[in-house]
N, C-alpha and C positions, 0 to 999 in steps of 0.2 A: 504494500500500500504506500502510496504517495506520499512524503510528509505534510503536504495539504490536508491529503483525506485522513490523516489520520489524527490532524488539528479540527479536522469538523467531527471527524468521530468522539473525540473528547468531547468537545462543547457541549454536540448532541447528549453526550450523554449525561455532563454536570447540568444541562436545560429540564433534561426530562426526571434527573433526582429533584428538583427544586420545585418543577412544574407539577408532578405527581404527589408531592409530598402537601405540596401548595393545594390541588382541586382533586387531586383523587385519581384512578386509576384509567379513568375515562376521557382524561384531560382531551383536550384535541391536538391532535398531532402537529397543525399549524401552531398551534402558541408554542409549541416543543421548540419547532424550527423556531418562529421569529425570536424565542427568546437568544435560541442560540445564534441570532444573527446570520441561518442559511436559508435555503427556500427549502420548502416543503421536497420537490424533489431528491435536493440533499440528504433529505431524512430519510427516504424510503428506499433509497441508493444505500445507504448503512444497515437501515433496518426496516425491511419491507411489508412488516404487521406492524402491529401493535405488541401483539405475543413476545414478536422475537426481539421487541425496546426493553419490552418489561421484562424478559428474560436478562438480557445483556446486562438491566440495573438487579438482577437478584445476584449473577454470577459475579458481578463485580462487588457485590454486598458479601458473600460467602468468602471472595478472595481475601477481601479484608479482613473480615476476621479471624480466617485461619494464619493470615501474616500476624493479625495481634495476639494469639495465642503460641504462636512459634517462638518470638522473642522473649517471653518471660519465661518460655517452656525452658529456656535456656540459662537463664541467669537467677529465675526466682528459688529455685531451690526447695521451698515444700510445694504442695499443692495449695495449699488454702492461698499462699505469695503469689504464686502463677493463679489461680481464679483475680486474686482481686484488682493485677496490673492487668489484666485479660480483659475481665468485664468493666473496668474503670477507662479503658479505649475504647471500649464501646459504650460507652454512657457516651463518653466524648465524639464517636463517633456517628451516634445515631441520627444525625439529618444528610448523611452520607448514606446511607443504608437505607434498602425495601429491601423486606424478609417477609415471607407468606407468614411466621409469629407476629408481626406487625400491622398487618394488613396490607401487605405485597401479596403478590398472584402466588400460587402454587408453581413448585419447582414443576416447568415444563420440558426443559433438553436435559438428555444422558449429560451432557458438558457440565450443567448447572448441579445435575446429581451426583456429580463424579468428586466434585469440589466439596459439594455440603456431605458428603460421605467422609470425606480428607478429614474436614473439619469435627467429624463425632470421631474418627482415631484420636484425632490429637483431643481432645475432649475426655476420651476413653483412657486415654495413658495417663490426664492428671489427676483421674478420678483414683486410679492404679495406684497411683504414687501416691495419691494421702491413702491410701488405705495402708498401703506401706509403711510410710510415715510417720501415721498416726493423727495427722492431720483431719483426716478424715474419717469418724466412725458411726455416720449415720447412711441407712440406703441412700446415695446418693445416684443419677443417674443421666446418660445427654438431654435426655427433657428434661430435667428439672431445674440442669443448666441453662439451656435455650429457654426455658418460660421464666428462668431468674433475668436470664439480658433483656427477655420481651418488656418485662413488666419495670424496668428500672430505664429502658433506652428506647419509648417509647418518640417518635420522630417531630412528633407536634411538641414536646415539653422544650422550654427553651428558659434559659436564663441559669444563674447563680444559683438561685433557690433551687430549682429542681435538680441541679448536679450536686448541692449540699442532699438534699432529701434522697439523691439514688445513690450515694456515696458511705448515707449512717444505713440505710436496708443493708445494702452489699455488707457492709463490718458487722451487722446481726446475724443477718443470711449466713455469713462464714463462718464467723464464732459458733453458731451454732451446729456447724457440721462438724466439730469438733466434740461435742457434751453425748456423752452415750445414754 
């Protein structure tokens, strides 16, 4: 691809996080484009449904957070350290992200489930590691992970206040995955 197109493919797609997030999943595809300053055909030149926009914004929603769960996976040392630098990039990160937990589409391409599969390993290994640990001594399990990031990194919450308010859940949340 072009370094052109693959400047409009970016836009296109920080347009259609902002515009989606902004009016819903049914946005029209023209404010997609004018936000991203291309013409409608540009858009459908990258992504020819709607399906395959909003797929591209889940795939690129999973990538991220399996990059934010690999960097602490490495440096945090227990599990409860890696959940809480993990989910605390995704607090941070949530108006970057559509996730079918948030009210994104359901995962539709093998690509998109290839990635959110990636992401329950790495998921599954830090659950591993506090049980090891010790970190960890209550069922914990990847849903209960993914419905902790839904409900704490919700995409409309915006401000100070609610990064305080999803930052003291998270330190209960984990503390308490510790109390047998």
């Amino acid at each position: 691809m072009r370094s052109d197109a693959l400047r409009n493919r970016e836009r296109l797609a920080r347009a259609a996080m902002r515009a989606v997030h902004r009016e819903g999943l049914a946005v029209p595809m023209a404010t997609i484009a004018a936000e991203a300053g291309v013409g409608v055909g540009t858009l459908y030149r990258h992504f020819p449904t709607r399906d395959d926009l909003l797929d591209e914004l889940t795939y690129r929603s999973f990538g991220l957070m399996l990059e934010r769960i690999r960097y602490p996976r490495a440096l945090a040392g227990t599990a409860t350290a890696t959940f809480r630098m993990f989910l605390t990039a995704v607090i941070g990160d949530r108006h970057d992200m559509l996730l079918p937990s948030t009210g994104g589409p359901a995962v539709a391409s093998q690509r998109t489930r290839a990635v959110q599969r990636q992401l329950h390993r790495e998921i599954e290994a830090v659950i591993a590691l506090g049980v090891e640990d010790g970190t960890i001594q209550r069922e914990v399990n990847v849903s209960d992970i993914a419905w902790l990031g839904a409900t704490l990194a919700p995409p409309g919450r915006t401000g100070k206040a609610w990064d305080a308010i999803a930052l003291r859940l998270l330190d209960t949340y984990l503390a308490g995955m510790g109390v047998s």
